[in-house]
C-alpha positions in Angstrom: -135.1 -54.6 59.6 -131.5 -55.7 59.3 -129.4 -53.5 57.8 -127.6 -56.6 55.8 -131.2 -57.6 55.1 -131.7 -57.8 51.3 -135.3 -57.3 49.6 -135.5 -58.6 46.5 -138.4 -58.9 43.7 -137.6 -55.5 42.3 -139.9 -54.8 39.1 -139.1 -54.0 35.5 -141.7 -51.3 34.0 -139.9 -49.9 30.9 -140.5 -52.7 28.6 -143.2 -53.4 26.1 -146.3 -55.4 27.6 -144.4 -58.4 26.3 -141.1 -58.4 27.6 -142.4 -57.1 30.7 -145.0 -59.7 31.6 -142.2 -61.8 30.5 -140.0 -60.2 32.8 -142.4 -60.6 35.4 -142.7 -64.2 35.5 -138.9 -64.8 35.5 -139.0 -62.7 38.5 -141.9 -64.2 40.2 -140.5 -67.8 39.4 -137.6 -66.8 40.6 -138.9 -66.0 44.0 -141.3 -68.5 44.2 -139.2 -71.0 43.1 -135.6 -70.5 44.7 -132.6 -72.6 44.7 -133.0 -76.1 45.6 -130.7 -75.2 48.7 -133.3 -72.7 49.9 -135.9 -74.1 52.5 -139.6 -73.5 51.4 -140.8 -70.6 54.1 -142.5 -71.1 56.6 -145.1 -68.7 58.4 -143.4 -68.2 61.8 -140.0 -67.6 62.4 -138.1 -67.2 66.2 -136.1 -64.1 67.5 -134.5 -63.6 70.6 -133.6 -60.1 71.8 -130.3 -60.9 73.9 -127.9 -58.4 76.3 -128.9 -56.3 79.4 -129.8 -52.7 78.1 -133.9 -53.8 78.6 -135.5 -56.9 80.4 -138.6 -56.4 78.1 -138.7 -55.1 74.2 -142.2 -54.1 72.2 -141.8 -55.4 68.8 -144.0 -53.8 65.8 -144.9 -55.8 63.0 -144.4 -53.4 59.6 -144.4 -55.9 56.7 -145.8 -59.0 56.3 -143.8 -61.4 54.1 -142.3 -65.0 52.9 -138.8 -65.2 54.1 -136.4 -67.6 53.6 -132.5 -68.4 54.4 -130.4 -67.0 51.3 -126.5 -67.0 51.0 -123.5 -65.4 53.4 -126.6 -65.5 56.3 -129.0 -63.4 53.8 -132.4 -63.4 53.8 -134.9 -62.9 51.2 -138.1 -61.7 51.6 -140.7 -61.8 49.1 -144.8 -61.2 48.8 -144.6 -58.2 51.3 -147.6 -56.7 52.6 -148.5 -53.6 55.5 -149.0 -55.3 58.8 -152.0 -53.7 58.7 -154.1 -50.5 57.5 -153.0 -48.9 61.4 -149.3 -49.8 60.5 -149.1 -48.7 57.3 -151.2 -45.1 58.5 -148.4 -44.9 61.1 -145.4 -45.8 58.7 -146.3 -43.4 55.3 -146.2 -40.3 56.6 -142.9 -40.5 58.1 -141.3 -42.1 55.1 -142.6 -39.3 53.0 -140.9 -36.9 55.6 -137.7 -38.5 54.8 -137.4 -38.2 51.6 -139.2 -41.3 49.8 -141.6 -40.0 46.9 -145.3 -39.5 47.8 -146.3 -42.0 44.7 -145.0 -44.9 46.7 -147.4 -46.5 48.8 -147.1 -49.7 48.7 -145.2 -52.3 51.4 -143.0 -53.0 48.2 -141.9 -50.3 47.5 -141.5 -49.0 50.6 -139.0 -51.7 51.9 -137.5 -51.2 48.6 -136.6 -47.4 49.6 -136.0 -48.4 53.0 -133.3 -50.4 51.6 -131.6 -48.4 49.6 -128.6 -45.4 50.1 -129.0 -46.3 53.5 -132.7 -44.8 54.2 -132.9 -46.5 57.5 -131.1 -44.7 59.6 -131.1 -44.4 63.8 -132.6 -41.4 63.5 -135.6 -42.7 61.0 -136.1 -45.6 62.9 -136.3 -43.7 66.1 -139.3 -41.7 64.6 -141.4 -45.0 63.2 -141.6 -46.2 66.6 -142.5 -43.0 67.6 -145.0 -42.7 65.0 -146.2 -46.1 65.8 -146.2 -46.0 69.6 -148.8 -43.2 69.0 -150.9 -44.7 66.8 -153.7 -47.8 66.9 -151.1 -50.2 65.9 -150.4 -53.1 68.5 -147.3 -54.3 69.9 -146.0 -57.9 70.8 -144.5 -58.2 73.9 -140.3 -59.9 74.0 -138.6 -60.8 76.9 -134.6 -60.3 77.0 -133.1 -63.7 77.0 -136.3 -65.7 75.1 -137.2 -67.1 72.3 -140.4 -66.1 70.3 -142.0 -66.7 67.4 -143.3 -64.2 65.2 -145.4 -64.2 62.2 -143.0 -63.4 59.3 -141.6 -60.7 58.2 -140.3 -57.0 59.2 -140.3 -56.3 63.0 -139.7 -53.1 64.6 -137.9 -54.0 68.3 -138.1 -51.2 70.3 -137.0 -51.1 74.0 -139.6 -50.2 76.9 -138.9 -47.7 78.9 -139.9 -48.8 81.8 -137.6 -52.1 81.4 -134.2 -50.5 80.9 -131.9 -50.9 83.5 -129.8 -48.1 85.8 -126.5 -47.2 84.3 -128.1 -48.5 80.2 -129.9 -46.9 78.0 -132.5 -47.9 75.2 -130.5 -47.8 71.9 -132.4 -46.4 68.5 -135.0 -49.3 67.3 -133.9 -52.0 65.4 -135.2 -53.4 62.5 -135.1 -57.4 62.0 -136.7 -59.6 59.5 -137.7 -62.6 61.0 -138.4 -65.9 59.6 -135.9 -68.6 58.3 -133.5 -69.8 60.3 -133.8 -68.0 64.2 -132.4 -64.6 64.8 -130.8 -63.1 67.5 -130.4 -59.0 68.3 -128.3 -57.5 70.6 -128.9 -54.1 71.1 -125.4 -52.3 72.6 -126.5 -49.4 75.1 -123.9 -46.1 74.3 -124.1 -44.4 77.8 -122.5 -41.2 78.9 -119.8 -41.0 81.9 -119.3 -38.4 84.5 -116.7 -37.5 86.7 -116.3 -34.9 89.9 -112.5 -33.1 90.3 -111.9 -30.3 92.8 -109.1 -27.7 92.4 -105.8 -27.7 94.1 -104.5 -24.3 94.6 -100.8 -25.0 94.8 -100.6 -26.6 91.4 -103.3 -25.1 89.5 -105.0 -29.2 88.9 -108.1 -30.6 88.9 -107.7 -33.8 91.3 -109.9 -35.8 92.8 -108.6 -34.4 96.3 -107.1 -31.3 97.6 -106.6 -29.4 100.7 -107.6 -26.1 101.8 -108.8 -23.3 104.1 -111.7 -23.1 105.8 -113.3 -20.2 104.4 -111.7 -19.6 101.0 -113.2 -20.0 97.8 -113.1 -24.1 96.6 -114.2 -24.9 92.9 -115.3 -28.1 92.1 -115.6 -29.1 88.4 -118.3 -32.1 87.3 -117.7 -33.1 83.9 -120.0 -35.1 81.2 -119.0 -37.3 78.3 -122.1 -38.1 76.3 -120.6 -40.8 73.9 -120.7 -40.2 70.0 -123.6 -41.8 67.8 -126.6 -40.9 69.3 -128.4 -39.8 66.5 -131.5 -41.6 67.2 -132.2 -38.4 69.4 -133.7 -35.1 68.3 -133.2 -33.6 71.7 -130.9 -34.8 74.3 -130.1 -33.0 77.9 -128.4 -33.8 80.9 -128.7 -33.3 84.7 -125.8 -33.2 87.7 -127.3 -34.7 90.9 -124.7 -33.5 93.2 -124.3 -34.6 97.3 -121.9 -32.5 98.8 -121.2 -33.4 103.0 -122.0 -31.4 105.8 -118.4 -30.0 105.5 -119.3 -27.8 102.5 -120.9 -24.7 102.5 -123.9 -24.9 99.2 -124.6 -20.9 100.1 -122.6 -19.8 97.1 -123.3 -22.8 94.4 -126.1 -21.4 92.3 -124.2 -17.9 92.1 -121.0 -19.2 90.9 -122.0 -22.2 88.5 -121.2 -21.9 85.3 -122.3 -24.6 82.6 -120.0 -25.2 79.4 -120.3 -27.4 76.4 -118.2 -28.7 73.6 -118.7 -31.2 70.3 -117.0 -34.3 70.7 -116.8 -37.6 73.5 -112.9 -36.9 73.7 -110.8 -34.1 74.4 -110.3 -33.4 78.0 -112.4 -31.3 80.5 -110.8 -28.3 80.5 -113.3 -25.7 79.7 -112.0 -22.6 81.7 -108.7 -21.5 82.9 -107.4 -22.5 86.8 -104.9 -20.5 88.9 -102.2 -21.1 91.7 -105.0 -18.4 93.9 -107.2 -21.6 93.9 -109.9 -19.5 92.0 -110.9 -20.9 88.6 -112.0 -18.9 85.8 -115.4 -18.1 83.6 -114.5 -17.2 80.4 -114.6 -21.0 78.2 -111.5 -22.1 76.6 -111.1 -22.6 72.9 -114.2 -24.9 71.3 -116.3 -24.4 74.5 -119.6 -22.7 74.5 -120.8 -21.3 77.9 -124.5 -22.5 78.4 -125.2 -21.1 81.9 -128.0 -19.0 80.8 -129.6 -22.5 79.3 -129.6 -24.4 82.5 -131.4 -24.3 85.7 -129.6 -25.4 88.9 -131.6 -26.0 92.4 -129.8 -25.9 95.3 -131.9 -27.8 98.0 -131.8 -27.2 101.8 -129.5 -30.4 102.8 -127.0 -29.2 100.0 -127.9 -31.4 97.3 -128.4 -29.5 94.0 -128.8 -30.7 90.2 -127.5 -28.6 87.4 -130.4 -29.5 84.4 -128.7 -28.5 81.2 -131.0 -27.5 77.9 -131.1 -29.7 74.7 -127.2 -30.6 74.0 -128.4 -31.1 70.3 -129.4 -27.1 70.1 -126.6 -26.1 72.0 -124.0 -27.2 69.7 -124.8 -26.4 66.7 -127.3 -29.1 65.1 -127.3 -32.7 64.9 -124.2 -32.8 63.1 -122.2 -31.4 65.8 -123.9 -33.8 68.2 -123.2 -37.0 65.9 -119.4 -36.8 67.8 -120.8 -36.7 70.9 -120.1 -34.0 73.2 -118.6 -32.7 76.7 -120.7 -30.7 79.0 -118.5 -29.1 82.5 -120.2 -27.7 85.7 -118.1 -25.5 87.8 -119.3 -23.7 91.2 -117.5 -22.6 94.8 -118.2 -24.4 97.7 -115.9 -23.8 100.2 -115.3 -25.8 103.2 -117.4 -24.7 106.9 -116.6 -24.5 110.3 -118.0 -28.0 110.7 -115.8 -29.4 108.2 -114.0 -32.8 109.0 -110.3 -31.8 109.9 -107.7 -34.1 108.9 -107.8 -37.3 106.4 -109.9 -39.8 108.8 -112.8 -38.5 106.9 -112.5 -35.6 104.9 -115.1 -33.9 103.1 -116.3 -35.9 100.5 -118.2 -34.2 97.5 -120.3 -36.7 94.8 -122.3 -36.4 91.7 -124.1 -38.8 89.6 -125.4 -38.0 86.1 -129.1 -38.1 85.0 -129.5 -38.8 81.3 -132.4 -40.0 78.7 -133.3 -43.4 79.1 -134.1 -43.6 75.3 -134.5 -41.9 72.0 -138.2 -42.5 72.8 -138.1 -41.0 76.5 -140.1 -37.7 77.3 -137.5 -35.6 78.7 -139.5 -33.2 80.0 -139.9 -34.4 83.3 -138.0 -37.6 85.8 -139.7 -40.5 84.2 -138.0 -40.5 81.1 -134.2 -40.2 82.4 -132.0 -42.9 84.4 -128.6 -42.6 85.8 -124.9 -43.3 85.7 -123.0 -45.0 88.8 -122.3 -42.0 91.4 -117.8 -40.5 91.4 -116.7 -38.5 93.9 -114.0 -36.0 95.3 -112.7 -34.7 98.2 -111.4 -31.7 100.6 -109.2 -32.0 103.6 -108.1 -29.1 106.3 -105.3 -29.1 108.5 -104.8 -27.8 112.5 -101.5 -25.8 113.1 -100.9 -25.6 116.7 -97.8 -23.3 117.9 -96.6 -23.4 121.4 -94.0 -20.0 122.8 -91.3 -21.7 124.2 -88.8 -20.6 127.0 -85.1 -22.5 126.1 -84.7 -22.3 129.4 -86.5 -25.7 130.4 -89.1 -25.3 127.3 -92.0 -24.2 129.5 -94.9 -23.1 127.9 -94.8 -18.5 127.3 -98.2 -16.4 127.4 -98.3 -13.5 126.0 -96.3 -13.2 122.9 -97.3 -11.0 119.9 -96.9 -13.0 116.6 -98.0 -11.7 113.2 -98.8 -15.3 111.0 -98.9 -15.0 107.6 -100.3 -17.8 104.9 -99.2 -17.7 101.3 -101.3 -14.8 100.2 -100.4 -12.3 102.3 -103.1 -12.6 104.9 -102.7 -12.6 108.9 -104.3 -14.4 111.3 -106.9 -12.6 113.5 -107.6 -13.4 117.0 -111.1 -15.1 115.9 -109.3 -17.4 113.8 -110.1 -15.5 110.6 -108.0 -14.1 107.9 -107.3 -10.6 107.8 -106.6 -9.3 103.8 -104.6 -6.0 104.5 -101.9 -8.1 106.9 -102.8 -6.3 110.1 -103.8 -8.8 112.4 -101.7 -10.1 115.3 -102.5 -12.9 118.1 -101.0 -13.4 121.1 -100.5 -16.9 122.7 -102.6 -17.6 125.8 -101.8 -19.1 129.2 -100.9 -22.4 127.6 -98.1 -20.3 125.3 -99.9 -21.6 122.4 -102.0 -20.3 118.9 -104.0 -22.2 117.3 -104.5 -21.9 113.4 -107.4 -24.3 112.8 -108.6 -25.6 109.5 -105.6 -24.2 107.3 -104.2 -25.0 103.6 -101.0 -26.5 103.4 -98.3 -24.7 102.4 -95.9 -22.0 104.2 -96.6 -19.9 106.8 -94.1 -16.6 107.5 -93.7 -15.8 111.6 -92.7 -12.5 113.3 -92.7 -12.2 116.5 -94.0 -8.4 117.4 -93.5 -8.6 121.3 -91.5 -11.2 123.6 -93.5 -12.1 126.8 -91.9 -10.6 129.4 -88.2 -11.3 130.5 -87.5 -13.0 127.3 -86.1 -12.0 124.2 -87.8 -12.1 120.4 -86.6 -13.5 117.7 -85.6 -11.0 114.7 -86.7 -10.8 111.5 -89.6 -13.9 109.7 -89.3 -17.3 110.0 -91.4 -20.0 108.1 -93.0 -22.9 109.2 -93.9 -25.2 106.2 -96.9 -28.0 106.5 -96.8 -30.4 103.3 -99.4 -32.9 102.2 -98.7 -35.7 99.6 -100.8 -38.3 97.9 -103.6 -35.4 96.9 -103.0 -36.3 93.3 -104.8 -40.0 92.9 -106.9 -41.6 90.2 -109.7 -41.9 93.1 -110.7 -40.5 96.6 -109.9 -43.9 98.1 -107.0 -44.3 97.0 -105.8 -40.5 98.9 -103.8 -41.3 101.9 -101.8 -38.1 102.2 -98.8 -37.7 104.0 -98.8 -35.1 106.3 -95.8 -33.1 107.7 -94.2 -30.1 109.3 -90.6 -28.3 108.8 -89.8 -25.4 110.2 -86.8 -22.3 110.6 -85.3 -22.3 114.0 -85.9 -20.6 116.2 -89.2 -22.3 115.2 -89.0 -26.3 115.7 -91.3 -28.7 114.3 -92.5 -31.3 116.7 -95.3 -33.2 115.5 -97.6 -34.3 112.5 -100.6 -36.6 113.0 -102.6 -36.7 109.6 -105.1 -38.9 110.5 -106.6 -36.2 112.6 -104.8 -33.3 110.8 -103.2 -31.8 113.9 -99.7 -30.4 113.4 -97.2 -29.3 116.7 -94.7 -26.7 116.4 -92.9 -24.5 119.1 -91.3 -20.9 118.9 -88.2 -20.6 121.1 -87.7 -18.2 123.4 -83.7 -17.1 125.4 -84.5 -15.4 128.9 -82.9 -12.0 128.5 -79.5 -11.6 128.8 -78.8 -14.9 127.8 -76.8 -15.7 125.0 -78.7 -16.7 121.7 -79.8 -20.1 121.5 -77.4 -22.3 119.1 -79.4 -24.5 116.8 -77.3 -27.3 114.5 -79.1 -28.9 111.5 -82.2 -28.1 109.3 -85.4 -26.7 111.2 -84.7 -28.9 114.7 -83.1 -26.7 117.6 -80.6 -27.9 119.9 -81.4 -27.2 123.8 -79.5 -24.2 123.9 -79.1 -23.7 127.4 -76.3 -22.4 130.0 -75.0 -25.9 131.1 -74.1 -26.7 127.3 -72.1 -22.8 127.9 -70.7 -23.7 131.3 -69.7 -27.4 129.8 -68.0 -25.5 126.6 -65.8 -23.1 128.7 -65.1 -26.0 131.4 -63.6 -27.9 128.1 -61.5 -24.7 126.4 -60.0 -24.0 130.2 -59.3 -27.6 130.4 -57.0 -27.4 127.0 -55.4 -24.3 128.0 -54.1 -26.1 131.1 -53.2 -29.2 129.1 -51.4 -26.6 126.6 -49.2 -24.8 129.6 -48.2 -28.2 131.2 -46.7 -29.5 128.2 -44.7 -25.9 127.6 -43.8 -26.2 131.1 -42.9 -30.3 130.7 -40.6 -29.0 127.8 -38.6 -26.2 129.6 -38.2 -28.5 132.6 -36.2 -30.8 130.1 -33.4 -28.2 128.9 -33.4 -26.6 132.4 -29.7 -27.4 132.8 -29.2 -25.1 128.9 
């Protein structure tokens, strides 16, 4: 039915027998007989179900009646009668449930409470077609798009399952009165969004891409927006389908995931704290509700996992809470592996796509009954620090320097290429002079140098080298083209940055024993700091001294005679 739909033919049954039959035939003239503007009805009418939330709709007949055009696009239906004895078996029971009085039985006086105080609600209408779909009563078949004709009356359009498209869902039933001139429906599918975010250590944000260390922990966040006005649905849950790449470790996923939900379509994602230590945390945020011990998460052997939450409807509080809509967040650790994608070529990508009822109708308690939002993504990317021991004298590669390299919490690197928490570990560089620090954050790294190779002299005290990546903070992962690159505190000089593949150059500088230090002008890059630029120096003050003398001596030659 229409919710502007009017019924008319109300009856009078206070009066005396008199005024009442009297009554009675005013009434019935009145809808007998209507305005001369009125068409006489007919018993067919056409309706079209337009839009592209179903390709096919079922449409149960509950009254039969005359209907015919009325004013401001009113109809007015009089002479109703139950479809049929199945119909009206179907239809009763529920009614009664809702409220209208048990003495009221007939298709009069049903419409009649249907249409008034707003009876016919989503949520009513969503358990008639239940009521009906499971009873004798028989369907007619609607195609999206076409014309059909019906016999007159009130209709029941109720989407099919099976015909709702990916990325729709089936709205709560409508009710249309057919007959007159044609009507057209179109139902308007509410759908729910979902989004993926990982978090960037440095600034504490959730971005669609960051950079980190191989190794360390890496929280990703999904988040759900399950739109307001759903209240067609007396339970309604929700599943993350997530892909992550062969970059990302899935061993600790089901361990950390934590599943939190909150009333309400709007109001931002943020459902637990995040730190500058890249971790994120478990206790929920003001107006969040942690549901972990509600859901079920399945990690599969390839890495894909779904996160199945319980009934949304329960969690929050009632379907009063749920009438706003709600926010449901996922958050796990999945750092990146050794056989993560180093540098922005590829990265790691990480993508989710959310499962969600196709309909009121819909048995959730298996796959059938849910469909599924267009797939968002994020992204990781590592870096490769490569340092080369220099000598100044002709910068040829030096083996077997000691150098303690620290990252920005305090951790060394190892000789395996690990991270060693208590700050112990040293490398040295190999027959190439060089250390490699493969798969690294960005951010700053502190250098000491422990033990010179031999013949040269090390440099005192720490020095940093920095590596910097811009363009993590974008909208969406295709849009990230970092910028990658490298400064560095002589005597350590930045050479190179190549983000495509993520490799970074940088070189430690050495002085030969006995040499004088090396003299390095502007920023982070060292001059050659050799002994020609030494000899060339002295060559220049002895050359001023001798200008200095022969201009003294120029002078006194003049008053020679004095």
């Amino acid at each position: 039915m229409r919710r502007e739909a009017s019924v008319v033919n109300k009856q009078v049954c206070s009066f005396p027998i008199l005024f009442a039959l009297l009554a009675l035939l005013i009434g019935t003239c009145a809808v007998v007989f209507p305005a001369s503007a009125q068409a006489a009805p007919t018993s067919t009418g056409s309706i079209t179900v337009s839009g592209t939330v179903a390709s096919s709709y079922d449409a149960y007949q509950i009254f039969n009646a005359n209907v015919v055009d009325g004013d401001n696009d009113a109809k007015i239906a009089t002479d109703l009668v139950w479809a049929s004895g199945a119909v009206r078996d179907a239809v009763l029971p529920v009614l009664h449930s809702a409220g209208m009085p048990n003495s009221q039985t007939t298709a009069q006086e049903a419409a009649e409470w249907l249409n008034t105080d707003s009876h016919l609600t989503s949520a009513l209408s969503a358990q008639l077609a239940r009521s009906l779909q499971s009873s004798g009563a028989v369907s007619v078949a609607l195609n999206a798009g076409t014309a059909a004709e019906l016999p007159c009356g009130y209709w029941l359009i109720v989407a099919d399952d099976d015909a709702i498209a990916q990325g729709e869902a089936g709205t709560a039933p409508i009710m249309a009165l057919v007959g007159g001139s044609a009507v057209t429906v179109k139902p308007k599918a509410a759908t729910p969004k979902v989004a993926k975010n990982v978090l960037e250590d440095s600034t504490a944000a959730w971005q669609k891409a960051a950079d980190a260390t191989v190794g360390d922990d890496l929280y990703w966040r999904l988040s759900a927006a399950v739109p307001a006005g759903l209240t067609a649905y007396d339970t309604y849950a929700v599943r993350f389908v997530d892909t992550m790449s062969a970059g990302l470790d899935p061993s600790k996923v089901a361990a950390s995931m934590h599943v939190y939900v909150a009333a309400g379509a709007d109001g931002g994602f943020d459902a637990v704290p995040a730190g500058r230590d890249g971790r994120a945390g478990t206790e929920p945020a003001k107006g969040w509700t942690d549901i972990t011990a509600q859901c079920a998460t399945k990690v599969a052997a390839d890495g894909t996992f779904t996160v199945r939450t319980g009934d949304l409807i329960a969690a929050l509080g009632g379907a009063d809470a749920f009438t706003a809509g709600a926010r449901v967040v996922a958050v796990y650790n999945a750092p990146l592996n050794s056989a993560c994608n180093h540098g922005i070529a590829k990265g790691n990508p990480n993508e989710v796509y959310l499962r969600y009822p196709r309909s009121p109708l819909a048995d959730q308690s298996g796959d059938a009954g849910f469909t599924r939002t267009p797939s968002d993504d994020a992204c990781a990317y590592t870096w490769d620090l490569a340092l080369t021991k220099r000598g100044s004298d002709g910068d040829k590669p030096l083996p077997g320097a000691v150098l303690s390299i620290a990252d920005d919490r305090g951790r060394t690197l190892a000789a395996d290429g690990t991270w060693d928490a208590e700050g112990k570990a040293t490398v040295t560089t190999g027959e190439d002079g060089r250390v490699t620090v493969s798969g690294v954050d960005s951010g700053k790294l502190e250098v000491r140098e422990l033990k010179a190779p031999k013949g040269y002299t090390a440099f005192k005290g720490t020095r940093s080298v920095t590596v910097k990546a811009d363009g993590l903070d974008v909208k969406q992962v295709a849009a990230a083209k970092p910028k990658l690159t490298i400064t560095a505190e002589s005597p350590l000089r930045a050479d190179s940055a190549d983000g495509s593949t993520g490799s970074l150059e940088a070189s430690i500088i050495n002085t030969p024993t006995g040499t004088p230090p090396s003299i390095f002008t502007g920023g982070f890059m060292p001059s050659t700091g050799d002994m020609a630029m030494y000899a060339a120096a002295a060559a220049a003050v002895a050359g001023a001294a001798l200008i200095v003398v022969a201009l003294l001596v120029k002078r006194g030659g003049g008053s020679h005679k004095e």
